[in-house]
The first five atom37 places (N, CA, C, CB, O) and aatype in JSON, in Angstrom:
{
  "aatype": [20, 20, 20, 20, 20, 20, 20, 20, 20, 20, 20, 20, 20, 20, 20, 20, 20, 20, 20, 20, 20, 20, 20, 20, 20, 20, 20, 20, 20, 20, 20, 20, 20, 20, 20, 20, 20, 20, 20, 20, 20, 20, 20, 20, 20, 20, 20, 20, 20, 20, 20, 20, 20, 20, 20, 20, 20, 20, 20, 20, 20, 20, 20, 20, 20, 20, 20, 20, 20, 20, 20, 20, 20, 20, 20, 20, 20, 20, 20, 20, 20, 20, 20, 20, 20, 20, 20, 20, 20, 20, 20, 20, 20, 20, 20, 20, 20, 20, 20, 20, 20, 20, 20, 20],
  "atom_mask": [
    [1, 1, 1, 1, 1],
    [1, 1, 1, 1, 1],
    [1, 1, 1, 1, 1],
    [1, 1, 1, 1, 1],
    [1, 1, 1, 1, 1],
    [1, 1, 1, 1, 1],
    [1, 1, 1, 1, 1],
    [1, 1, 1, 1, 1],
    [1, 1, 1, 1, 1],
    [1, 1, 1, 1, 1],
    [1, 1, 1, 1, 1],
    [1, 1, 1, 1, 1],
    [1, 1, 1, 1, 1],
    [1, 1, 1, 1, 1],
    [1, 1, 1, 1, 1],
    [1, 1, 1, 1, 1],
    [1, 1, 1, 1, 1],
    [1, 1, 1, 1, 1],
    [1, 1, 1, 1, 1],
    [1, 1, 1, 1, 1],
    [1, 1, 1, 1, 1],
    [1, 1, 1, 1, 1],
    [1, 1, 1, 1, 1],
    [1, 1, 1, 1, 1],
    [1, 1, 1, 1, 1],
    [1, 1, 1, 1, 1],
    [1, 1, 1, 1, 1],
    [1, 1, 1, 1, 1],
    [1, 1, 1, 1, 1],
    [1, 1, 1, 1, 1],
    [1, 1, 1, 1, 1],
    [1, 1, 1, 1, 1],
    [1, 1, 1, 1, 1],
    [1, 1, 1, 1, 1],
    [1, 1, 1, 1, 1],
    [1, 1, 1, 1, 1],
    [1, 1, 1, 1, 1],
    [1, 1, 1, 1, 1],
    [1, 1, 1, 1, 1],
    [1, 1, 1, 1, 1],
    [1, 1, 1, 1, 1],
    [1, 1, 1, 1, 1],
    [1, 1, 1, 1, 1],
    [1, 1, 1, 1, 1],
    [1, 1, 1, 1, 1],
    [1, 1, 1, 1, 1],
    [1, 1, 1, 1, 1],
    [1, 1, 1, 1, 1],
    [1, 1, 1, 1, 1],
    [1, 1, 1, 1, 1],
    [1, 1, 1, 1, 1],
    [1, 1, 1, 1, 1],
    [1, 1, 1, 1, 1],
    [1, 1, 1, 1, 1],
    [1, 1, 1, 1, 1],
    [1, 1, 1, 1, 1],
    [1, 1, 1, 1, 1],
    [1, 1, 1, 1, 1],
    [1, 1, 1, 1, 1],
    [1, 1, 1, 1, 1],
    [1, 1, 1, 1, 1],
    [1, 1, 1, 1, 1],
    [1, 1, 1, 1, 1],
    [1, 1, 1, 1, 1],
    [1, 1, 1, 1, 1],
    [1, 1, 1, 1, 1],
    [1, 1, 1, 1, 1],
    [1, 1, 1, 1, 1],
    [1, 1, 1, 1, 1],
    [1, 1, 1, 1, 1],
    [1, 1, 1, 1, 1],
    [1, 1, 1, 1, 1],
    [1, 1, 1, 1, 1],
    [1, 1, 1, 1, 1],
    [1, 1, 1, 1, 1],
    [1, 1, 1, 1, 1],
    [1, 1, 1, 1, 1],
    [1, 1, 1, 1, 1],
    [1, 1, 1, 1, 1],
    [1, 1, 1, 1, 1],
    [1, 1, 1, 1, 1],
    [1, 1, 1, 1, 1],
    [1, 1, 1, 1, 1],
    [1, 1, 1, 1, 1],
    [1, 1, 1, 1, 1],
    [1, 1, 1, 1, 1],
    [1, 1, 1, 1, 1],
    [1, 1, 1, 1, 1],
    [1, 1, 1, 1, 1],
    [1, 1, 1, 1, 1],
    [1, 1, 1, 1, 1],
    [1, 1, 1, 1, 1],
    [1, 1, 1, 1, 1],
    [1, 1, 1, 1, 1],
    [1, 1, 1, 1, 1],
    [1, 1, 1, 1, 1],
    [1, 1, 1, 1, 1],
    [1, 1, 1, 1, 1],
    [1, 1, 1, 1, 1],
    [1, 1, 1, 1, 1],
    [1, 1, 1, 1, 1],
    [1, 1, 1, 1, 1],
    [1, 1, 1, 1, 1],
    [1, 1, 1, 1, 1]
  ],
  "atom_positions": [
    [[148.51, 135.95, 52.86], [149.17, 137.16, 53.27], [150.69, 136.93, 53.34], [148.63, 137.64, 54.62], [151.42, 137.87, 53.04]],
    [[151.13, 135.95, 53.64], [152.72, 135.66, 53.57], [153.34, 135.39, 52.39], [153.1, 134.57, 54.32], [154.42, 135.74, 51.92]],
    [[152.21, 134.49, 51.89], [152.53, 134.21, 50.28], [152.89, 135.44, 49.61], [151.26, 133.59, 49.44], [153.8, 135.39, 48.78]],
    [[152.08, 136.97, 49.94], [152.33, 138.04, 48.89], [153.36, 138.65, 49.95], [150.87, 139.09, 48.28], [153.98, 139.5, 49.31]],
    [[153.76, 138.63, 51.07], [154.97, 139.09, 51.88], [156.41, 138.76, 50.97], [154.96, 138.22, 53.45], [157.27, 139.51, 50.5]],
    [[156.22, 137.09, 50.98], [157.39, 136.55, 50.58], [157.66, 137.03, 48.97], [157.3, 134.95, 50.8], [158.87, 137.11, 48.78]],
    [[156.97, 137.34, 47.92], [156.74, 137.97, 46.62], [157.29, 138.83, 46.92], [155.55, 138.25, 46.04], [158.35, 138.82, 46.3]],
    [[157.21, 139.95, 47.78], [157.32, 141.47, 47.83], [159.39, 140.87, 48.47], [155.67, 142.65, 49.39], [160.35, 141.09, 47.74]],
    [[159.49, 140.34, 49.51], [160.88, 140.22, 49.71], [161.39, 139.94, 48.51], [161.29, 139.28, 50.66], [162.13, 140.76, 47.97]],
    [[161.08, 138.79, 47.93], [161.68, 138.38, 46.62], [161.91, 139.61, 45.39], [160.67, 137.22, 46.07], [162.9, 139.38, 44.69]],
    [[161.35, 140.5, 45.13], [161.08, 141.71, 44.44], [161.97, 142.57, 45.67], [159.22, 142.09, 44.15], [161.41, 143.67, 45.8]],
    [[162.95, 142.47, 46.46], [163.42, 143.59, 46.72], [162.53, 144.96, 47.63], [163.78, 143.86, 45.43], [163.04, 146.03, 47.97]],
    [[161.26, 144.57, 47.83], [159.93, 145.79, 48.21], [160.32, 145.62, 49.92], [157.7, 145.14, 47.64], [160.56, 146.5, 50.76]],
    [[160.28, 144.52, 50.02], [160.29, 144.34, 52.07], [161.74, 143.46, 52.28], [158.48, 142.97, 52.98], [162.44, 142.82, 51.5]],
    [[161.82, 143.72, 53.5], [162.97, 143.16, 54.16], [162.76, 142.02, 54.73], [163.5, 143.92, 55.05], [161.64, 141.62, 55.03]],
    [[164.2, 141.2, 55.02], [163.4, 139.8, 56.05], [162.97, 140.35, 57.04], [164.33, 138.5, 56.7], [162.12, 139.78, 57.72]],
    [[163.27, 141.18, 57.26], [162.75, 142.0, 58.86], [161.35, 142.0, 58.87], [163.21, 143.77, 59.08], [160.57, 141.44, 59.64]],
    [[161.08, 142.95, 57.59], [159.62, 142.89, 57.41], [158.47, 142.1, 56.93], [159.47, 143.58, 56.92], [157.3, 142.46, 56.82]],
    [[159.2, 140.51, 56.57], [158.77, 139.35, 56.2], [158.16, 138.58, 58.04], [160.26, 138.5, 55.22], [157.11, 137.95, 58.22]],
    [[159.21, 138.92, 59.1], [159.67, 138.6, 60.22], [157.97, 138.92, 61.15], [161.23, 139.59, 60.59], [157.19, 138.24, 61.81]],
    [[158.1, 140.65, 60.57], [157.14, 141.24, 61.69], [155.68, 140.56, 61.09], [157.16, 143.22, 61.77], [154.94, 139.97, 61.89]],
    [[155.3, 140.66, 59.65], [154.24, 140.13, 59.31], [153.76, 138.63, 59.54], [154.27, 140.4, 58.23], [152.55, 138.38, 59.62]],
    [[154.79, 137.58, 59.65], [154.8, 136.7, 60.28], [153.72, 136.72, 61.81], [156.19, 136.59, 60.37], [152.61, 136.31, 62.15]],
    [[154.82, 137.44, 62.37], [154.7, 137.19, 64.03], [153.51, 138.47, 63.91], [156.51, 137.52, 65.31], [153.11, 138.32, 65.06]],
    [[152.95, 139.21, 63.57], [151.41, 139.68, 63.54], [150.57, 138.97, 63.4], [151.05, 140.45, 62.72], [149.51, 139.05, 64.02]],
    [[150.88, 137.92, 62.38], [149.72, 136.98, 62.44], [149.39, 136.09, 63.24], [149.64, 136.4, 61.61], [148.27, 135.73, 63.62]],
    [[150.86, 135.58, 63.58], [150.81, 134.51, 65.12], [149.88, 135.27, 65.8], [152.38, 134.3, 66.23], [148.7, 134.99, 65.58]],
    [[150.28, 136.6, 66.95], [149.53, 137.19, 67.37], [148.18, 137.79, 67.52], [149.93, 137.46, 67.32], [147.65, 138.22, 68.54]],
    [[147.57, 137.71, 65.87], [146.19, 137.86, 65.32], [145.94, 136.57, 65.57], [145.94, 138.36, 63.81], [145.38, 136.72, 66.65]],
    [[145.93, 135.36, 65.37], [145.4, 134.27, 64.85], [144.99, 133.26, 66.07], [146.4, 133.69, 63.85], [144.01, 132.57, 66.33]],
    [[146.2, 133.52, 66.65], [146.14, 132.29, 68.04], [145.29, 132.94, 69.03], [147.79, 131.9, 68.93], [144.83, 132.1, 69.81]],
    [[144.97, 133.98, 69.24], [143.55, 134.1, 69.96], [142.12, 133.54, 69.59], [143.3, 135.37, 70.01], [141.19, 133.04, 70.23]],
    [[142.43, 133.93, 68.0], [140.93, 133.81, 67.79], [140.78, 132.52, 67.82], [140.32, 134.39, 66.54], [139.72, 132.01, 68.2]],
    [[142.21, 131.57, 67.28], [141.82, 129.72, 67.32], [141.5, 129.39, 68.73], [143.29, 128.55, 66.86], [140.56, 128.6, 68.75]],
    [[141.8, 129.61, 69.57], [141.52, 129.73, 71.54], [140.22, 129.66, 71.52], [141.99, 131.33, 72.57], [139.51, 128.69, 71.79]],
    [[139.72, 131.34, 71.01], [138.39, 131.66, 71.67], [136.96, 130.42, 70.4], [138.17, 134.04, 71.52], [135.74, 130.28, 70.54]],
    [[137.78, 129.92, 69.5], [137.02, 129.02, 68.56], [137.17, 127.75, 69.11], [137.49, 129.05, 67.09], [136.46, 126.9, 68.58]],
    [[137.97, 127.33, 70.1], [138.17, 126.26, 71.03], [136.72, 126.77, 71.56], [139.67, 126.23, 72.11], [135.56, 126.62, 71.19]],
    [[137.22, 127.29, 72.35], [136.42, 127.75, 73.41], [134.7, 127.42, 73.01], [136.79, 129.45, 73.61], [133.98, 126.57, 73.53]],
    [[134.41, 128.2, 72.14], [132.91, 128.42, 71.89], [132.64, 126.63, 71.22], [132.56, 130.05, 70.52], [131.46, 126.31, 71.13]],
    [[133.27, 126.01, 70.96], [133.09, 124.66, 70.13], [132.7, 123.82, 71.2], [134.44, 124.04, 69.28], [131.82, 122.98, 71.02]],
    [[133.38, 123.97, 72.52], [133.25, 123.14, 74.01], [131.85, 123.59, 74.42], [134.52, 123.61, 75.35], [130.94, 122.8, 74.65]],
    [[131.75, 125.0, 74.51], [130.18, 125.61, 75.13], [129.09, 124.69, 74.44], [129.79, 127.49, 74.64], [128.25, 123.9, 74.88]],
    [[129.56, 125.23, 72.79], [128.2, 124.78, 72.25], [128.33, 123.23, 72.64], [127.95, 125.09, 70.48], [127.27, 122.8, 73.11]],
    [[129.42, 122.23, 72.56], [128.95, 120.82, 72.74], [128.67, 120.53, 74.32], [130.11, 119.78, 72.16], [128.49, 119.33, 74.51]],
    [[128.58, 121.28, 75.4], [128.6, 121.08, 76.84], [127.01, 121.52, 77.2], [129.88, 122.06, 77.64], [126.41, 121.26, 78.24]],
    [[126.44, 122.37, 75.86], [125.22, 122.88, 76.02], [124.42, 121.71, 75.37], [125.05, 124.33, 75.38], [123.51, 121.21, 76.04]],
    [[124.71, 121.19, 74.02], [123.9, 120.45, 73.49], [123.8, 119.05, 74.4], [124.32, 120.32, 72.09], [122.79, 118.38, 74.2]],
    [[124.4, 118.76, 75.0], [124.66, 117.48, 75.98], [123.58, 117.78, 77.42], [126.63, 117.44, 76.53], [122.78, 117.02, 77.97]],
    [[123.91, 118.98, 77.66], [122.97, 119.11, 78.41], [121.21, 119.25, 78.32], [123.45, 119.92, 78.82], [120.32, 119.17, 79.17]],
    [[121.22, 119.48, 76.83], [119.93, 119.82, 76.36], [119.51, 118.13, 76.02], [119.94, 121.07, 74.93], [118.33, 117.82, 75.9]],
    [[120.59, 117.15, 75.89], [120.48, 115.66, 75.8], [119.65, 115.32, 77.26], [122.16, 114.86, 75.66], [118.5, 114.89, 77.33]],
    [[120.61, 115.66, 78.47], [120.25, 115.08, 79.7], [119.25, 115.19, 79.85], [120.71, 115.38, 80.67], [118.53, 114.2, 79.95]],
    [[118.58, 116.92, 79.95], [117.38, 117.3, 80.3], [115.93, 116.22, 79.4], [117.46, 119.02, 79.91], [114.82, 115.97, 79.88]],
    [[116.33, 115.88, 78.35], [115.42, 115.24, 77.52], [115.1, 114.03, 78.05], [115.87, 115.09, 76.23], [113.95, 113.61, 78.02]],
    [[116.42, 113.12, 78.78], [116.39, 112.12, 79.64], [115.71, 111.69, 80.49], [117.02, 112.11, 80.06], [115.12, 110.61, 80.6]],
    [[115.87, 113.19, 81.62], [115.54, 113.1, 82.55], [113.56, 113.72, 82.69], [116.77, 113.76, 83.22], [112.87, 113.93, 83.69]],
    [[113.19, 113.83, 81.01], [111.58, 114.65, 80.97], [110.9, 113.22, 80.96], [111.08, 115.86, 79.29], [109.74, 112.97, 81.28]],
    [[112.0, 112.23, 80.49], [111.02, 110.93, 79.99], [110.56, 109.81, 81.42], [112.12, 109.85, 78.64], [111.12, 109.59, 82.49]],
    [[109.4, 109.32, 80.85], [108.97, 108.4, 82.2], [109.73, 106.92, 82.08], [107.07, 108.11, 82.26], [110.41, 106.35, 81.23]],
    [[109.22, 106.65, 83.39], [109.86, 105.42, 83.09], [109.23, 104.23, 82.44], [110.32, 105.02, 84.17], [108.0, 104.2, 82.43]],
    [[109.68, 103.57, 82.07], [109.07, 102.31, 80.86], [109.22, 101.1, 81.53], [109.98, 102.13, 79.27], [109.24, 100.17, 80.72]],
    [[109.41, 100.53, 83.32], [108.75, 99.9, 83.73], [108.0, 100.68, 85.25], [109.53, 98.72, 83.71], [108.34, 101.65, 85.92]],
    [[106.85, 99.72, 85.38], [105.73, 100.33, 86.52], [106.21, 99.32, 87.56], [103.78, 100.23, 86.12], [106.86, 98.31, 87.31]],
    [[105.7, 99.81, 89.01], [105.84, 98.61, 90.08], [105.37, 97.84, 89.4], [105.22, 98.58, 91.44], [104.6, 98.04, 88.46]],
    [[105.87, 96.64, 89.9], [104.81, 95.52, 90.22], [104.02, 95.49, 91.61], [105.53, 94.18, 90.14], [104.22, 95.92, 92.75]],
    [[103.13, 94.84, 91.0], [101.66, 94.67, 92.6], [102.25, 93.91, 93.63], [99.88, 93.57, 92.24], [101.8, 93.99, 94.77]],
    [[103.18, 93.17, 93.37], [103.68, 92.55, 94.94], [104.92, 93.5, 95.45], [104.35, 90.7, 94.84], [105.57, 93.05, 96.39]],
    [[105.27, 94.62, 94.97], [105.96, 95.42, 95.73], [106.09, 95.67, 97.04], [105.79, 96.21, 95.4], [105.14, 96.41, 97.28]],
    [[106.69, 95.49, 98.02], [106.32, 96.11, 99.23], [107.02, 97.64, 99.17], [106.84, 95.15, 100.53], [107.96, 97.98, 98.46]],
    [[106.21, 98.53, 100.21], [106.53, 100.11, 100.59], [107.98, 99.89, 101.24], [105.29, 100.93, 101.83], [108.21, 98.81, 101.79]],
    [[108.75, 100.67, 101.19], [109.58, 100.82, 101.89], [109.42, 101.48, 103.04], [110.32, 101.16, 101.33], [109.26, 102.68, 102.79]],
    [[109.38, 101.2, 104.48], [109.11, 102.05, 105.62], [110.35, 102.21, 106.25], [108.08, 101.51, 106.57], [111.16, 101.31, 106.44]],
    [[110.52, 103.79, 106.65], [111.88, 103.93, 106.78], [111.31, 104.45, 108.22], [112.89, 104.91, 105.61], [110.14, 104.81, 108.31]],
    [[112.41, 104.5, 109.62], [111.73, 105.07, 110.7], [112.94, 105.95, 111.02], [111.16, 104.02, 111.89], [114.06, 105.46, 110.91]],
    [[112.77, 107.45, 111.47], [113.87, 108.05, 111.25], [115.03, 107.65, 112.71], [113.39, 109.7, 111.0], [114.73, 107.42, 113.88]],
    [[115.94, 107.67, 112.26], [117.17, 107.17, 113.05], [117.36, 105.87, 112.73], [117.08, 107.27, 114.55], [118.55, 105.55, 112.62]],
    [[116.52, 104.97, 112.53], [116.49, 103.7, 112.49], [116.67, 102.81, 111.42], [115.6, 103.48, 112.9], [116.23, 101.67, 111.33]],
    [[117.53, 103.58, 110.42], [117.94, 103.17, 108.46], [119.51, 102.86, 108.56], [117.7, 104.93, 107.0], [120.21, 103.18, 107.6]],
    [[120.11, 102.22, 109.71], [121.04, 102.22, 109.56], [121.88, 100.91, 108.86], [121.24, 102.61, 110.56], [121.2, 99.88, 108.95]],
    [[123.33, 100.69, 108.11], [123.19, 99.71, 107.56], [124.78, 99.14, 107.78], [122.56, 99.97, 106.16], [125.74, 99.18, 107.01]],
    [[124.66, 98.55, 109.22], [125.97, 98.0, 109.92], [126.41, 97.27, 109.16], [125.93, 97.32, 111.13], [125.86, 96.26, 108.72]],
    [[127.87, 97.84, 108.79], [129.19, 96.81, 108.66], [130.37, 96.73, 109.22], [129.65, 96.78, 107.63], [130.78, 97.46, 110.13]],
    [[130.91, 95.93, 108.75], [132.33, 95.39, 110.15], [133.25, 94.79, 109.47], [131.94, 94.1, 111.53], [133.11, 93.73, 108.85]],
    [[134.39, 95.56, 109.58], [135.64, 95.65, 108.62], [135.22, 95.99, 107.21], [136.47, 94.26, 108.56], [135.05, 95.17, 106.31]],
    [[135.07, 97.24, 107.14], [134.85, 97.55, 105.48], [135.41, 97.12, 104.53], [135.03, 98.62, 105.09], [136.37, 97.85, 104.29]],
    [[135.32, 95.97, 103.55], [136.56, 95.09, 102.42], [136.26, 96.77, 101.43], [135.81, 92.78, 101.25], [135.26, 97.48, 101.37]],
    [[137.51, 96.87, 100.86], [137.42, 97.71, 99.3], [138.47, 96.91, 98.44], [137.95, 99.62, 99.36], [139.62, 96.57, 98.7]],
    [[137.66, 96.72, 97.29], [138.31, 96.04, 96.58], [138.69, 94.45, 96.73], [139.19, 96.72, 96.54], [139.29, 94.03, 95.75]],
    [[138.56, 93.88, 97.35], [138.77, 92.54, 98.0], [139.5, 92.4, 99.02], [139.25, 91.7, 97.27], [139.5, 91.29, 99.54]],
    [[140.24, 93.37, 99.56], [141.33, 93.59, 100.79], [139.97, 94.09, 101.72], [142.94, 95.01, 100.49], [138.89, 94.62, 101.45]],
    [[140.82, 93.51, 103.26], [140.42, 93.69, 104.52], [140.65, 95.43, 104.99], [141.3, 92.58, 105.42], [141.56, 96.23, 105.18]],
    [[139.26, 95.38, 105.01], [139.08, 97.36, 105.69], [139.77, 96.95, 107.2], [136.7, 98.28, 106.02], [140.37, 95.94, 107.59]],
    [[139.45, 98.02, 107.75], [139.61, 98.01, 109.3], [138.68, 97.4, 109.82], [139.67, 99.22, 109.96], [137.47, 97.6, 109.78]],
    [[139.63, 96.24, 110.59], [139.18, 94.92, 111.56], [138.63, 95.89, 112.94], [140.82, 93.6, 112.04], [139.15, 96.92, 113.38]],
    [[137.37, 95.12, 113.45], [136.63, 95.77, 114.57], [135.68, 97.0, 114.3], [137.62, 96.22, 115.52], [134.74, 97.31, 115.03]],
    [[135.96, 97.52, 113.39], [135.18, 98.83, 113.38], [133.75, 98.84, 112.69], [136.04, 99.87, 112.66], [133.42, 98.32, 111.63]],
    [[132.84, 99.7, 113.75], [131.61, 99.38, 113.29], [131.0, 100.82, 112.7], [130.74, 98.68, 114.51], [131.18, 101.85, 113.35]],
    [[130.27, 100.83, 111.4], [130.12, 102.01, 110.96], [128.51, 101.87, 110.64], [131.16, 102.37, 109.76], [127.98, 101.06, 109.88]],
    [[128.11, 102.51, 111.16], [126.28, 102.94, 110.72], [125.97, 103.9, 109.89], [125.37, 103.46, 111.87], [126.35, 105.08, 109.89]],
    [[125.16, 103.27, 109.1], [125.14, 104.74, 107.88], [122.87, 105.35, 108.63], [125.28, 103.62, 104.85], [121.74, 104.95, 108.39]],
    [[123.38, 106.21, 109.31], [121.73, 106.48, 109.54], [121.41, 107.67, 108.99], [121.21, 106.55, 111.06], [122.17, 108.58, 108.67]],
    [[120.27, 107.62, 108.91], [119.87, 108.49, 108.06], [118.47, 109.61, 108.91], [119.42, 107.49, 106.68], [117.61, 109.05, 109.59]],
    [[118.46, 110.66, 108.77], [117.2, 110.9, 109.35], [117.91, 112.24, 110.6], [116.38, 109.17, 110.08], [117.15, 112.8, 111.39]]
  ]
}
């Protein structure tokens, strides 16, 4: 479409003006629709990924207990799992402090 714009200026038919506006119509036509073709390219790959997970998560698992397993017996209030000075990262958490994670 610019290609036959710029023909028609060259021939005297349109102005740069009107080389100008056909330009910037198309910007205006075009860059939406490349957006909304973003757009739908993310859905469809955010959908197919998810249609991955779900497939993941249909499958069993491919090892069984073993027979010397023990049950886990949990007693409620009583799952708690004391530590003292929390390290993150290899640095010293806060010295003295005691944190229980209970559950229940």
């Amino acid at each position: 479409m610019l290609g036959m714009a710029a023909v028609s200026v060259n021939q005297g038919t349109m102005t740069l003006g009107d080389f100008i506006l056909v330009n910037q119509f198309m910007l205006q036509l075009f860059m939406p629709l490349g957006f909304l073709g973003f757009v739908y390219r993310e859905i469809k790959g955010a959908m197919a990924n998810i249609e991955r997970l779900f497939g993941v998560l249909e499958q069993a698992p491919s090892l069984a207990p073993a027979p010397t397993d023990k049950t886990l017996s949990v007693t409620e209030g009583e799952s708690g799992l004391p530590t003292w000075g929390l390290p993150s990262a290899g640095q010293p958490g806060v010295a003295g402090v005691q944190h229980d994670d209970c559950r229940g």
